[in-house]
Each structure stands twice: as structure tokens, then as C-alpha cells.
C-alpha positions as CSV (number, residue, x, y, z in Angstrom):
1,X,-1.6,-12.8,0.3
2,X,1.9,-13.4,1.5
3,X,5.2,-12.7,-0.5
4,X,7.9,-14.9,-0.6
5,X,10.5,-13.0,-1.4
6,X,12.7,-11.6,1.7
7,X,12.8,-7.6,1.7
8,X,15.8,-5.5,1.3
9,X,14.6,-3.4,3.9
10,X,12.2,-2.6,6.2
11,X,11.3,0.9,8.1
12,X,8.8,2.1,10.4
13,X,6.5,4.3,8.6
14,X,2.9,6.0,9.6
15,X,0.2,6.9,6.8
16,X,-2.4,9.1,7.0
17,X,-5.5,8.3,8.1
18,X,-7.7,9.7,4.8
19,X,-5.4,7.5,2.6
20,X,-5.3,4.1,5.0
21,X,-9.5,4.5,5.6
22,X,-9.9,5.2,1.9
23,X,-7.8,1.7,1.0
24,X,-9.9,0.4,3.9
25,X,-13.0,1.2,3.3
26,X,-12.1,0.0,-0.2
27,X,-11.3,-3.6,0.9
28,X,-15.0,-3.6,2.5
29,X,-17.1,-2.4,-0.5
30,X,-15.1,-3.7,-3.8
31,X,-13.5,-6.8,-1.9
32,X,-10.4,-8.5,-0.8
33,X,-7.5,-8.5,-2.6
34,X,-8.1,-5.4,-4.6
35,X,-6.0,-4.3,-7.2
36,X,-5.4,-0.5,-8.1
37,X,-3.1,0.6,-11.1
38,X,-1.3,3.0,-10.1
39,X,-1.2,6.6,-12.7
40,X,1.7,8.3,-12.0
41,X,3.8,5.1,-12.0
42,X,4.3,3.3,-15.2
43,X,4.2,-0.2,-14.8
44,X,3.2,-0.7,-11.3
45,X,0.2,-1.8,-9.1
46,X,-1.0,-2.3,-5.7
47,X,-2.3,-5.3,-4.6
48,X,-4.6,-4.1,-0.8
49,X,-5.2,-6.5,1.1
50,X,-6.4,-6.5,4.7
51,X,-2.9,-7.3,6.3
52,X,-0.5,-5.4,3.8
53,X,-0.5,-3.4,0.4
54,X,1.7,-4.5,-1.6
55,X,3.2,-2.8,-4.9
56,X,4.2,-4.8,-7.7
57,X,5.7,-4.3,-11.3
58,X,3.0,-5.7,-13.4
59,X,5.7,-5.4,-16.4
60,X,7.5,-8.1,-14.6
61,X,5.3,-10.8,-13.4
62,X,4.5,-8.7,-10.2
63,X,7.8,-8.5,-9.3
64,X,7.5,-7.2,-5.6
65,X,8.6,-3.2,-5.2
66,X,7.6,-2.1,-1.8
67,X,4.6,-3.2,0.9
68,X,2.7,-1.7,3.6
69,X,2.6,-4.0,6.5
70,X,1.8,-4.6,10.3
71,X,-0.7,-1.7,10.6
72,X,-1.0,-1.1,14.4
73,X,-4.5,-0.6,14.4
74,X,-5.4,-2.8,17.4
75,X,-7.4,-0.5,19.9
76,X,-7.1,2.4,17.3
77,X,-9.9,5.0,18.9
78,X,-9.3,7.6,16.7
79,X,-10.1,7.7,12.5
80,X,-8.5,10.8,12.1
81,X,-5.3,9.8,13.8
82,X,-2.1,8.4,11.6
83,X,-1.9,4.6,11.1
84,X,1.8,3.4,12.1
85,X,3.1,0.7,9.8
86,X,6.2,-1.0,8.6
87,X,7.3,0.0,4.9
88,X,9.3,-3.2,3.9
89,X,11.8,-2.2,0.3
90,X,12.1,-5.2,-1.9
91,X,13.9,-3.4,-4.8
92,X,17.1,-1.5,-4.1
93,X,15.1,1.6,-5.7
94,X,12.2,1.5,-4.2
95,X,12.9,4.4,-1.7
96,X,12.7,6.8,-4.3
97,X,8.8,6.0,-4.8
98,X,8.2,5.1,-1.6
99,X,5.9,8.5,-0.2
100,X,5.0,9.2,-4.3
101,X,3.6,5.8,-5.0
102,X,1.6,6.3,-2.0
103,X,0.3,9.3,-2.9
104,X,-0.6,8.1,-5.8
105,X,-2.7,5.3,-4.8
106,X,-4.4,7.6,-2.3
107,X,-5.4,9.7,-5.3
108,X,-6.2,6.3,-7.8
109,X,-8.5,5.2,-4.3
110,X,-10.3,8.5,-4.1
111,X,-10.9,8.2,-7.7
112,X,-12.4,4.5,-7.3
113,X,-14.5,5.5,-4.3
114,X,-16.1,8.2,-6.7
């Protein structure tokens, strides 16, 4: 899965480990891409795949809203450990869900693992 659209901004970002092995371990048992609907967030979704996790508006044809991408987990040793990422913005709001939409799909994830 690869957007096309170019991002408004992109930051170096690390995620916890329970949330990045939950969308993981995810990906392995329910299969690549995986879409989760996200609670807490009217409207938007996350599209997991194994390179980046990608939020979209479903209310507007998936309009892209933020991804996780580049996860450094070459060599990674240690589960417990935070996975360091990129957070790329594609909407100018998108910082203002960026750690609560996260959140939330941890929480929407645990709920699916279930």
C-alpha cells in the first residue's frame, strides 16, 4: 500500500512496543492490509500494513490523515523496547490526533485480539 499524496509533514516519532506488537501480531493472524475503525474518532480508519499504518477519513474516500512509517525494526532484540518510526501529517490538522488516534487504535487492536 503506498499513498500518493505528498505529506505536509513528517516527524520522528517512537511507539510503544504493546501497541506496535499488538498491530503486528495483528497483520500475522487476521492478514495484510487490515483495516481497524477507529472509536473515538468519527469518521476515520487505519489501514496496517506491514510497512506503514495509515489513517484515513473514510467519510472522504480515504482521504489520507496521518501514517506510521519506516519502523526501525531491523536487528530489534528487544519486544519490550519502543519502536522508532516516522509520523508523516497529511492534513494540516492532523497533529491534534496524532498520540489520541493512536491510542485509540491500540485500544480498537486489543479489542480485536480479544
Amino acid at each position: 500500500m503506498e499513498t500518493l499524496t505528498l505529506p505536509w509533514r513528517v516527524f520522528p516519532k517512537t511507539m510503544e512496543s504493546a501497541c506496535y506488537n499488538r498491530g503486528r501480531l495483528a497483520l500475522l493472524r487476521l492478514g495484510c492490509p487490515l483495516r481497524v475503525t477507529l472509536q473515538q474518532h468519527r469518521g476515520l480508519e487505519v489501514i496496517l500494513d506491514k510497512a506503514m499504518w495509515l489513517c484515513v477519513d473514510s467519510n472522504t474516500d480515504d482521504q489520507p490523515i496521518l501514517a506510521w512509517r519506516e519502523f526501525q525494526i531491523r536487528g530489534r532484540h528487544s519486544l519490550h523496547l519502543p519502536v522508532s518510526c516516522e509520523l508523516w501529517l497529511y492534513h494540516s490538522c492532523a497533529g491534534l490526533i496524532m498520540g489520541s488516534a493512536l491510542d485509540d487504535l491500540d485500544q480498537a487492536l486489543e479489542g480485536i485480539m480479544r
